[in-house]
C-alpha positions as a Python dict, from the first residue, in 0.01 Angstrom:
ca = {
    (1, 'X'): (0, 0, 0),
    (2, 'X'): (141, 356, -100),
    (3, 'X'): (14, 622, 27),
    (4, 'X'): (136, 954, -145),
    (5, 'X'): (110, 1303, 64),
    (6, 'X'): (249, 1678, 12),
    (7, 'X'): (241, 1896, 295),
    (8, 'X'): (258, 2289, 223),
    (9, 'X'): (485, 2494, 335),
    (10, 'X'): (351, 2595, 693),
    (11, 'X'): (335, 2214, 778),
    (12, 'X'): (682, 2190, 732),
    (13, 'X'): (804, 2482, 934),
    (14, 'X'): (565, 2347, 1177),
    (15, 'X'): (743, 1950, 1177),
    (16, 'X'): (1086, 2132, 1200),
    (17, 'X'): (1023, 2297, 1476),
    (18, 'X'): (854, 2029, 1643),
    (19, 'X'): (1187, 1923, 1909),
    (20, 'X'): (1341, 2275, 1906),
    (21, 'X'): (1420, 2372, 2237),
    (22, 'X'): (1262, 2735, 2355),
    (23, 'X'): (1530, 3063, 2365),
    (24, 'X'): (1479, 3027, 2751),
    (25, 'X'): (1702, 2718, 2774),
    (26, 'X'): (2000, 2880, 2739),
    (27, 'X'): (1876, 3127, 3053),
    (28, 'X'): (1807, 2804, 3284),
    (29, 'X'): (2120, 2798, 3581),
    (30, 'X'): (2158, 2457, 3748),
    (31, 'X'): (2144, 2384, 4131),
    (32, 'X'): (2462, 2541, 4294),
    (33, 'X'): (2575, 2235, 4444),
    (34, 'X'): (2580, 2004, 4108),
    (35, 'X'): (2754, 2333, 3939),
    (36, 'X'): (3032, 2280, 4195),
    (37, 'X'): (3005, 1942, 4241),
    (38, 'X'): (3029, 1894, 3831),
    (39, 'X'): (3312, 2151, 3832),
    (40, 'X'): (3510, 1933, 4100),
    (41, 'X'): (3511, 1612, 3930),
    (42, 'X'): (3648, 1813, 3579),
    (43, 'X'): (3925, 1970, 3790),
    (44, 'X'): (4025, 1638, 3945),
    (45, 'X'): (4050, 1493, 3608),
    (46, 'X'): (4216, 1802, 3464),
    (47, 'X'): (4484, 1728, 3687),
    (48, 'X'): (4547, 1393, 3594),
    (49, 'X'): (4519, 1443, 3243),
    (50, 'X'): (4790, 1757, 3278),
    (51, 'X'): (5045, 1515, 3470),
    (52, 'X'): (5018, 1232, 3166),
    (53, 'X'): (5022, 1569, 2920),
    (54, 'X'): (5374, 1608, 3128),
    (55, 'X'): (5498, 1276, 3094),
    (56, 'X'): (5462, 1184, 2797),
    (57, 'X'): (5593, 1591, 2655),
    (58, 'X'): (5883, 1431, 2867),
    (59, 'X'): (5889, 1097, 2740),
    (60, 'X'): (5959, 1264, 2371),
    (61, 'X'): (6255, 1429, 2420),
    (62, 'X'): (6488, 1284, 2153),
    (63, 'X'): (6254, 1048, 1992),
    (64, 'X'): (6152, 1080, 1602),
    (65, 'X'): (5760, 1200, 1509),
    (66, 'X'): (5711, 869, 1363),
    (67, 'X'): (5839, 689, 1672),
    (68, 'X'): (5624, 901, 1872),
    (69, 'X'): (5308, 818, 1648),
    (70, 'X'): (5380, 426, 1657),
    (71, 'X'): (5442, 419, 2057),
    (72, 'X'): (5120, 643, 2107),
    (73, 'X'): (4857, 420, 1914),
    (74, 'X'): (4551, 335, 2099),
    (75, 'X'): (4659, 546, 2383),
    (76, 'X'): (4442, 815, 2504),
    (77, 'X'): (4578, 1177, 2424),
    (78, 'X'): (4578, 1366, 2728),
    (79, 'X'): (4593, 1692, 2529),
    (80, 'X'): (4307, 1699, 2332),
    (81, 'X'): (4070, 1572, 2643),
    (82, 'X'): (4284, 1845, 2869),
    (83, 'X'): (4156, 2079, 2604),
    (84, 'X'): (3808, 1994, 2574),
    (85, 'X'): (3756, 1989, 2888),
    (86, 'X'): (3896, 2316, 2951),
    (87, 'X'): (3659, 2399, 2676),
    (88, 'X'): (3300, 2293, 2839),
    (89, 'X'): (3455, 2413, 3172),
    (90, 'X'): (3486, 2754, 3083),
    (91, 'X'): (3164, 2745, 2894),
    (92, 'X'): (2966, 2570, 3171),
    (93, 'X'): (3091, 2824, 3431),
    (94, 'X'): (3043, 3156, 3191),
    (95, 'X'): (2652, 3020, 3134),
    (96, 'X'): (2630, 2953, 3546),
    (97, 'X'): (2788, 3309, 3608),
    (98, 'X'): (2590, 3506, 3337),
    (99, 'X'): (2193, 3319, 3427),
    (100, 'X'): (2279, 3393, 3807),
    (101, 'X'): (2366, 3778, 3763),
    (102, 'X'): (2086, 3776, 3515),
    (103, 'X'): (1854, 3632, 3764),
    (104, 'X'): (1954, 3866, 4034),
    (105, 'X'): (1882, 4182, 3834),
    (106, 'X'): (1542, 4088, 3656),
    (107, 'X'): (1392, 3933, 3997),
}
């Protein structure tokens, strides 16, 4: 059985906006205790991602790029997670900081 269908061009801006979130998600601030709580466990891991960042900078003193690429396969690159995680900590915090002094001057 085929069924054939058009829909005009208000039913589609209507499906596509079906799961949009509103403009007041991005206003929404999260209890103060997960905030910190959340911001704790990405410190801790900061840490230990910026000690094996250390040794293995360390470890490549005096070693080709090519030997460095083979011994580092399937290993986890402590950089690139240091970095993102920078990245969503800074964002996290800047959203947290500008919904609470936003809240405290409308209400």
């Amino acid at each position: 059985m085929c069924l054939d269908y058009r829909k005009n061009e208000l039913e589609e801006q209507m499906l596509m906006n079906l799961h949009r979130g509103s403009w007041t998600e991005g206003l929404k601030t999260i209890k103060y205790e997960d905030h910190s709580s959340t911001n704790e466990k990405t410190v801790k891991q900061m840490i230990k991602l910026s000690k094996d960042y250390n040794d293995r900078v360390q470890q490549e003193d005096g070693k080709t790029a090519e030997e460095m690429v083979v011994e580092n396969v399937g290993k986890v690159d402590p950089k690139r997670h240091l970095e993102n995680h920078v990245a969503d900590l800074m964002a996290s915090n800047i959203v947290q900081s500008l919904g609470t002094m936003l809240c405290t001057v409308v209400f």
